[in-house]
N, C-alpha and C positions, 0 to 999 in steps of 0.2 A: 248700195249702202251696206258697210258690215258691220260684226262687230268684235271681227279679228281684234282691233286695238285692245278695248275694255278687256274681252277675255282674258288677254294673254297678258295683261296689266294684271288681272285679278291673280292669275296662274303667277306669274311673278314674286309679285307680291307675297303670296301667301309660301314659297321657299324661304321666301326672307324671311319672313316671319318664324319660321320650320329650322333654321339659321340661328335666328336671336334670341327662341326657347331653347335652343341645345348648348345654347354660350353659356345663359342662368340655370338651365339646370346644370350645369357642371361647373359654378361658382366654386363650387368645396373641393373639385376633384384638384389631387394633388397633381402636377403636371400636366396638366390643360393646357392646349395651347387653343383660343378660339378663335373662330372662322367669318369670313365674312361672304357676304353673298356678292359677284361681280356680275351685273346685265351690259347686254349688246341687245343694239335696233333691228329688228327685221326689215328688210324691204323686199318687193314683188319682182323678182325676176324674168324676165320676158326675151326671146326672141331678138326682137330689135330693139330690146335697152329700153330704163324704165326712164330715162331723161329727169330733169330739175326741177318736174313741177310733177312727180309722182309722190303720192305719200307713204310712209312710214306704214308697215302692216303691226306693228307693237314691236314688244320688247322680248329678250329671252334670257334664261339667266346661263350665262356664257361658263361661270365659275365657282365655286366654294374654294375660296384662298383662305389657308391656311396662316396665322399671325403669331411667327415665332420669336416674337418679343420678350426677354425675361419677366418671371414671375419674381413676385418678393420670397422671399426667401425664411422659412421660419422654424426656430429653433423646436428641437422636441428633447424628451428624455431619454429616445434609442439612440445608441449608438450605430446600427446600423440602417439609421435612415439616413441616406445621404443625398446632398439640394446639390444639380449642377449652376455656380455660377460662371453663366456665360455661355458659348456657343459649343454642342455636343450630343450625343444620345449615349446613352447606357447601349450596349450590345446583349440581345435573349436568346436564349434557343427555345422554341416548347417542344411540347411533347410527341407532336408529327419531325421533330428535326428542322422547320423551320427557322431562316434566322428574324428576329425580329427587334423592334429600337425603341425607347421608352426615355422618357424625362423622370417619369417616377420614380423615385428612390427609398420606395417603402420596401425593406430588402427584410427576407427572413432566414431561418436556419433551419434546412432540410433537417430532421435528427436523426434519419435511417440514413442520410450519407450522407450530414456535412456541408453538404454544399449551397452554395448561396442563392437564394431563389426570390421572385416575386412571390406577393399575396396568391396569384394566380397560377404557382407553381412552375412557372418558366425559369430557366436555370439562368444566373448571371455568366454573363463569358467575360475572359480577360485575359492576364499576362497568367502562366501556373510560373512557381517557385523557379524550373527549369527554364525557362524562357519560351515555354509552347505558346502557340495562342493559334488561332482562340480554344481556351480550355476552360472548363465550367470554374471556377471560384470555390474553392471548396476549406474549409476552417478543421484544424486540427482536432475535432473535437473527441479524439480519443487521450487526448493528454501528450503530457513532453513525456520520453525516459529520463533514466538517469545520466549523469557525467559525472565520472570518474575523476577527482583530480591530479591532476598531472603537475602541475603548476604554483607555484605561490611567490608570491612579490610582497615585502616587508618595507614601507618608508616611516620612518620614527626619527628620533631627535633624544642621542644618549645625554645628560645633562653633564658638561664638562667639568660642573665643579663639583660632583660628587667623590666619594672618599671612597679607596679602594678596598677592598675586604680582603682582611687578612687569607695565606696562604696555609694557615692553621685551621680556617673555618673551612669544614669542607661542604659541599654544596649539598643542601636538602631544600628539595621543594616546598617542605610543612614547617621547614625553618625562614621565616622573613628576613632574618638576618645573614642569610649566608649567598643573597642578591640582591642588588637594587630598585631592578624595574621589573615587571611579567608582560605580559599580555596574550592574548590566545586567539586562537580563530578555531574553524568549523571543515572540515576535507570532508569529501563524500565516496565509498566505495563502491563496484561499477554495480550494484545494485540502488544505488543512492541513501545507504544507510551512511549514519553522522558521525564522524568520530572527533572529538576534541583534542583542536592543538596545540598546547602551550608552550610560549616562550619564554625564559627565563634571562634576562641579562645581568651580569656578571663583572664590575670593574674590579680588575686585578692588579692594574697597574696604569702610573701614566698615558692617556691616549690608549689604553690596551682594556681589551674587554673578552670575556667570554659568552655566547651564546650557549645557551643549552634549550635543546628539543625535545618534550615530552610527551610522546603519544599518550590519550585516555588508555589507562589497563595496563601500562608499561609502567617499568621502575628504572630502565637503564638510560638515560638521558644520552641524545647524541650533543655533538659538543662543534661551536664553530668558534674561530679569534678574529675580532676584529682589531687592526693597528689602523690608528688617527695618525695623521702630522699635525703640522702646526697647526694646519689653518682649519680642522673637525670637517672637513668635505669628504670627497670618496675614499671607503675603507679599504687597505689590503684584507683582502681576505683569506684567511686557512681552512679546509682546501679551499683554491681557487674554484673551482665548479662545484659548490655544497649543493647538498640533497637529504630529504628526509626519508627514511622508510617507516611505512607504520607496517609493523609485522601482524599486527592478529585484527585487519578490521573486522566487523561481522560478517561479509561476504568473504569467498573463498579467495585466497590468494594476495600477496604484500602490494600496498602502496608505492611506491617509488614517487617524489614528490620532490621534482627540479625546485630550486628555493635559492630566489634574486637576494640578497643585501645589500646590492653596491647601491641603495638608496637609502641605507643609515646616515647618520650623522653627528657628530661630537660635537654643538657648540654651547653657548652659555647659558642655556635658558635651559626650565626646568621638561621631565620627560613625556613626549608625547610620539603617538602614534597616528600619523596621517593618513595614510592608507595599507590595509590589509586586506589585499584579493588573493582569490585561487579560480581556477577555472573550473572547479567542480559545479556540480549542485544536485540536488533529490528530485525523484518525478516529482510533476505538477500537471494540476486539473485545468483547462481553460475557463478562466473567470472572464475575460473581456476581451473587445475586439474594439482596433482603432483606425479608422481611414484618414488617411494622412492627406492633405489638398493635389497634391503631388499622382493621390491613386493606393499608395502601397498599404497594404493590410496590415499591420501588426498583430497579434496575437499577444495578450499577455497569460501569464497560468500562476497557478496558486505560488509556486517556488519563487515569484519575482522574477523570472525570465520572462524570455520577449521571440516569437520567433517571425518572421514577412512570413505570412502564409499566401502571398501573389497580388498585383497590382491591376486595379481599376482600369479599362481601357475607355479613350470615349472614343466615338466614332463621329465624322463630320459628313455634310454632303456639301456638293456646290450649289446645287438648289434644295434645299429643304422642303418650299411649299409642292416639289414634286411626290414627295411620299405621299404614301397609301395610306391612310388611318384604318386600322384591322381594330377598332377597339379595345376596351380593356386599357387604354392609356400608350397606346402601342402602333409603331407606322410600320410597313414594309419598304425596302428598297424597290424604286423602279427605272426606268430606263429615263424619265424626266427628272428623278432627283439625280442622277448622276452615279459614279462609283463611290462607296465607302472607302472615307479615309481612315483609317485607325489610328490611333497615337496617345500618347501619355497626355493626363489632366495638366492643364498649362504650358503646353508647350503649343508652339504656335501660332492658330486664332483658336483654340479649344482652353475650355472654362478652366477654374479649377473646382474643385470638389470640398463639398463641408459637411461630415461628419457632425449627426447627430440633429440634424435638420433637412427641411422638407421645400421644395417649390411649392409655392402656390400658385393655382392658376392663376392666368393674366386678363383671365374677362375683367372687364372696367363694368361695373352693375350701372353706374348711372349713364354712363355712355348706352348702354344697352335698352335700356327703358326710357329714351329720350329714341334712341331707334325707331323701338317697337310701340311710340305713339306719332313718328313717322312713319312709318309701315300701316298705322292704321289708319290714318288719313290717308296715305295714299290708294290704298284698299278701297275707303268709301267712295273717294273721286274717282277709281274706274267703274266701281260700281256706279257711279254717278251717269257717266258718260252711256254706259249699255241703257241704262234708261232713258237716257235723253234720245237713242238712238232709237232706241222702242217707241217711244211718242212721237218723234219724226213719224216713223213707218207707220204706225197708228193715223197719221194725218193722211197721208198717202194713202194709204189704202181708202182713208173713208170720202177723199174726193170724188164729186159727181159732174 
């Protein structure tokens, strides 16, 4: 008589139990994935074979499988906490050089270098600007320079039926009358200081029009012609390749400023201006950062620019429940999950990515506690059993 069974029922038992308290204690943790306990039967192996009428010597717990089911998914107020939806790991490095794979996307900013890190200071890996990988994730956070502008494109709408200005009124800027329309924009020199740029339009004649260009701090206006046809669409223009110079901005050295008009227009409606870009702008500070589902980082900064400072990689396995759990919310690669695949969020069977939100883990709390008041039942019944076993022997023994 033993009481292999009952023990090793108790011994059982009581992992599962070791299982079902590590599932509810990590209800909150963000990127959880919980586990389950799997048993296999024992039997008594012998020599000449244990045949069909041996018993069972108990149970053993064969597994802790892993259950990498999505979590729900929940919004926060960071921007860079970002929820995988769908199948994938974040790629880490820590601090020994290790690589390591995480569902959590509680992501911070290094401020002595930038770079994108866990709570627990492991670095995020991904695509850098240049197409490296894996390279730590790292945010501009020393600011944009300046740009110089080189550039400027003018789409307006001259009003056809306005009246041409005499050839007797000569043209003054502080005179309203000796133009019809203005408008101005903003160039930046290669320090990113501002200089104001106005334009002054000028109908002289049927379909015919003057431009005049007035740099801030200038008095000599440069001067362009536009000629309509009939139908106010694209203007000839004098010169054919116009350009501004601003001579004195505050940083050293002249502006040169190539300057599109073949998007003016002469028809009958009164005057507007649709768009006015240049390709400059002034330094800026990095105010925010945006992960786009796809992976790629935006960066935006104080100036209203925008720069990818590098793309989100996920990483897949072909068995999942073969990783290693190293804690901290984090698995290792092994020779049973397989080799890491890498690749872009959404392409393939990998998730995409959502900015500004969090997984939550996937324990099921009532599934759990409907467990773990089978787990204790089962518990008392092996207990049950070592006792019944014990009072057997108890009788045995006390035969006379």
């Amino acid at each position: 008589m033993g009481f292999q069974q009952g023990l090793s029922g108790l011994n059982a038992t009581a992992k599962n139990l070791e299982v079902i308290g590590n599932n509810v204690a990590n209800a909150n943790t963000y990127g959880f994935k919980s586990s389950r306990a799997e048993f296999a039967d024992m039997v008594a192996n012998a020599l000449a074979g244990t045949g069909n009428t041996s018993p069972g010597i108990g149970t053993r717990l064969a597994a802790v499988a892993q259950q990498f089911t999505q979590g729900n998914v929940t919004t926060t107020e960071n921007s860079l906490d970002v929820a995988i939806n769908g199948a994938g790991f974040f790629e880490l490095r820590d601090g020994n050089g290790r690589t390591l794979y995480t569902r959590n996307g509680q992501f911070k900013v290094d401020a002595a270098t930038g770079n994108i890190t866990t709570t627990a200071g492991e670095q995020v890996m991904g695509r850098a600007v240049d197409g490296t990988y894996p390279s730590p994730l790292r945010l501009p956070t020393a600011g944009m320079g300046a740009r110089v502008t080189t550039q400027m494109s003018i789409e307006a709408n001259l009003p056809g039926s306005a009246s041409a200005i005499a050839s007797s009124i000569a043209f003054d800027p502080s005179n309203v009358a000796s133009y019809n329309n203005a408008t101005s924009a903003t160039v930046f020199d290669s320090q990113g200081n501002d200089v104001a740029l106005t334009y002054y339009f000028r109908k002289t004649d049927a379909n015919e029009w003057t431009v005049y260009a007035l740099p801030e701090g200038e008095t000599t206006p440069q001067t362009f012609t536009l000629s309509f046809d009939s139908t106010g669409a694209t203007p000839t223009i004098t010169p054919a390749s116009p350009s501004v110079t601003v001579a004195n901005p505050p940083s050293t050295g002249a502006l040169n400023i190539a300057l599109d008009l073949s998007q003016i227009t002469q028809y009958g409606t009164s005057f507007g201006v649709t768009d006015l870009t240049q390709d400059g702008y002034a330094p800026g500070q990095l105010v925010s950062v945006v992960i786009e589902a796809n992976g790629t980082i935006t960066a935006r900064f104080s100036n209203n620019e925008t720069m990818a400072a590098g793309t989100v990689q996920l990483v897949t396995f072909r068995n999942p429940q073969g990783l290693q759990p190293m804690g901290g919310n984090n698995w290792a690669a092994t020779m049973a999950a397989g080799a890491p695949i890498q690749g872009n969020p959404g392409e393939q069977n990998r998730g995409v990515l959502q900015s500004g939100a969090l997984e939550d883990s996937n324990v099921d709390l009532t599934a759990e506690l409907v467990s773990m008041m089978t787990a204790q039942r089962i518990y008392q019944a092996n207990a049950q059993t070592i006792k019944t076993e014990d009072a057997v022997l108890q009788t045995l023994v006390n035969l006379r």
